[in-house]
C-alpha positions as CSV (number, residue, x, y, z in Angstrom):
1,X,46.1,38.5,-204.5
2,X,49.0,37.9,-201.7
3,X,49.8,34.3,-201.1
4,X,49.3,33.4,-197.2
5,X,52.9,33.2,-195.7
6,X,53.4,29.2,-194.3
7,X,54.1,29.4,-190.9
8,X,57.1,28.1,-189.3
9,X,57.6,25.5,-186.5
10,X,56.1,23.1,-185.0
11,X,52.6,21.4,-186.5
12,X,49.8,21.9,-184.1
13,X,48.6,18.1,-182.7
14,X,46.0,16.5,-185.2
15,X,43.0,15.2,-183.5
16,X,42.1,11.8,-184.3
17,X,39.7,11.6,-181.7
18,X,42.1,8.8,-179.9
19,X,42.5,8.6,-176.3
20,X,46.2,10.6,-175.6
21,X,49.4,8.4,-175.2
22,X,49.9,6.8,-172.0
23,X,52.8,9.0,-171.3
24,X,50.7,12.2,-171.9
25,X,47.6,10.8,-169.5
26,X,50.1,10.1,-166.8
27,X,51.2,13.9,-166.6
28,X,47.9,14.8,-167.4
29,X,46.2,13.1,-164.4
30,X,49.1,12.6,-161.9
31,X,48.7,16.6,-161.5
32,X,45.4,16.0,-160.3
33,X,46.0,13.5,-158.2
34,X,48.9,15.1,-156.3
35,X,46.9,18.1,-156.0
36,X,43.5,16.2,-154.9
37,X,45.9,14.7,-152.1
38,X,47.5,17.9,-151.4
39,X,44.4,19.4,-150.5
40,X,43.2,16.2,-148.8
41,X,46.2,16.4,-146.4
42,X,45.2,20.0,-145.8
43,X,42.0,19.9,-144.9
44,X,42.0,16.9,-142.8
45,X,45.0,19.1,-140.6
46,X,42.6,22.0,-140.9
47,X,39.9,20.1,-139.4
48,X,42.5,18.2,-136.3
49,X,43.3,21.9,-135.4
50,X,40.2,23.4,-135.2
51,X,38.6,20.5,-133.3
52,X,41.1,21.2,-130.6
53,X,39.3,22.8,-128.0
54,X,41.6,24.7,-125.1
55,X,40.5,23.1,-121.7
56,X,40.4,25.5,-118.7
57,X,42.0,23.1,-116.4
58,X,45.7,23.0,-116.3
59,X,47.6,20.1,-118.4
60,X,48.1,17.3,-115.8
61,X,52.0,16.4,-115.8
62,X,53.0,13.0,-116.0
63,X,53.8,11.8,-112.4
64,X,57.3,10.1,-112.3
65,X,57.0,7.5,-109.0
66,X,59.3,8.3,-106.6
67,X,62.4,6.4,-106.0
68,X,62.4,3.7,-103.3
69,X,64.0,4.4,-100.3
70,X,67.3,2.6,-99.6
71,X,66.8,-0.3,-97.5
72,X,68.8,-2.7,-95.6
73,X,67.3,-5.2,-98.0
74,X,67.5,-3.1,-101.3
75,X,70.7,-4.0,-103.6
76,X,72.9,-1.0,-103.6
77,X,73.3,0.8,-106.9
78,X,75.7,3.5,-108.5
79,X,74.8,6.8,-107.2
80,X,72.8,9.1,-109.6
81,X,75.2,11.7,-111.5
82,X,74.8,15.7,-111.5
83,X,74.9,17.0,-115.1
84,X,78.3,18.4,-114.8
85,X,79.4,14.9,-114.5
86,X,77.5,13.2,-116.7
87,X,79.2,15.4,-119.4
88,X,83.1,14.9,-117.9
89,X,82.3,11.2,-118.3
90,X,80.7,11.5,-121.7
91,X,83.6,14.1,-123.3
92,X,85.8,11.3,-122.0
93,X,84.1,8.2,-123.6
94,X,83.7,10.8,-126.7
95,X,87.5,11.2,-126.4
96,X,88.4,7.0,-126.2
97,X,86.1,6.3,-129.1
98,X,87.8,8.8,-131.5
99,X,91.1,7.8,-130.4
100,X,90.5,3.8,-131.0
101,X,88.4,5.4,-134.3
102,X,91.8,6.6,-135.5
103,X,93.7,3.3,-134.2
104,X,91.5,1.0,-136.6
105,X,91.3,2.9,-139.4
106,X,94.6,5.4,-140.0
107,X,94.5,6.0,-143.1
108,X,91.0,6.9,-143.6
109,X,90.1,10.3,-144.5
110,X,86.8,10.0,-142.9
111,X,87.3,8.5,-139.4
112,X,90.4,11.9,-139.7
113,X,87.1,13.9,-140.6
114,X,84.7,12.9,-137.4
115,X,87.8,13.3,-135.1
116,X,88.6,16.2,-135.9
117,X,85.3,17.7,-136.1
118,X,85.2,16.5,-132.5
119,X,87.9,18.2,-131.1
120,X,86.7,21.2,-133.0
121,X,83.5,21.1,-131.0
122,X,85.6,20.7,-127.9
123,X,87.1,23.7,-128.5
124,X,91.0,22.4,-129.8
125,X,91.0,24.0,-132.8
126,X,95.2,23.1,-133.1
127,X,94.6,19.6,-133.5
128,X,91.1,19.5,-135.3
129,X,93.3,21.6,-138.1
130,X,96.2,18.9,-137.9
131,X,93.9,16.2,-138.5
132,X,91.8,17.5,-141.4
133,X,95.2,18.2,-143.0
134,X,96.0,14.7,-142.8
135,X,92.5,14.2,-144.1
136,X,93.3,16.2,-146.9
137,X,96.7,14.7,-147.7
138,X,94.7,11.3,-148.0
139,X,92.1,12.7,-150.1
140,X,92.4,16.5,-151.5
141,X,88.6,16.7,-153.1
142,X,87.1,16.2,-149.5
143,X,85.3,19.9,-149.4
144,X,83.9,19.9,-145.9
145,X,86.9,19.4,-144.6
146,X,88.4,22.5,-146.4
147,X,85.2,24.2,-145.4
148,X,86.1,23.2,-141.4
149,X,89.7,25.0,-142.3
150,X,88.3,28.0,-143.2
């Protein structure tokens, strides 16, 4: 008679009829659980979207109240900007906070880094690549700044 080969590896688990370690019950029933409130979160979306019914009158936009007319009496305010202002005087505040940026910390590779990514957004690409060399001279292992050189 051939003799049964043993086979190799691991033992299977004996069953002892003890509740499973901690450790095991915790993966065991966390699954459920993140499933259970997977499907929880779906349906309860499912249901919000479906309860939505499309109303045949138009969407009713939010009324603004119109601005008082200027009276003698009124105090007199700053006039309201067009956009194409609003932007020259918001590049140029943009502008004064990196330069003071730069003036309190020098030698920083990261205030070099946010002013030169704004002037690379403004379109000077000379001095945006001037300043992340200096970045880079303060710290070579900065890799978004030698991914805005590229």
């Amino acid at each position: 008679m051939a003799k049964a080969k043993r086979q190799r590896g691991r033992r299977p688990a004996r069953r002892t009829g003890r509740a499973p370690s901690p450790p095991q019950a915790a993966r065991r029933y966390g699954l459920k659980v993140a499933v259970a409130v997977v499907l929880a979160g779906a349906s309860v979306g499912a249901v919000a979207l479906l309860s939505r019914r499309p109303s045949s009158e138009p969407a009713q936009q939010a009324q603004t109240p119109a601005p008082a007319p200027n009276n003698e009496g009124s105090l007199p305010g700053p006039e309201p900007l067009n956009t194409a202002e609003q932007m020259a005087r918001l590049q140029e505040e943009e502008l004064a906070l990196g330069a003071k940026l730069l003036a309190d910390f020098p030698d920083s590779d990261e205030a070099l880094a946010i002013v030169a990514n704004m002037y690379f957004r403004r379109g000077q690409v000379l001095e945006a690549q001037e300043l992340r060399s200096k970045a880079l001279r303060i710290n070579p292992r900065r890799a978004d700044v030698y991914a805005g050189l590229a």
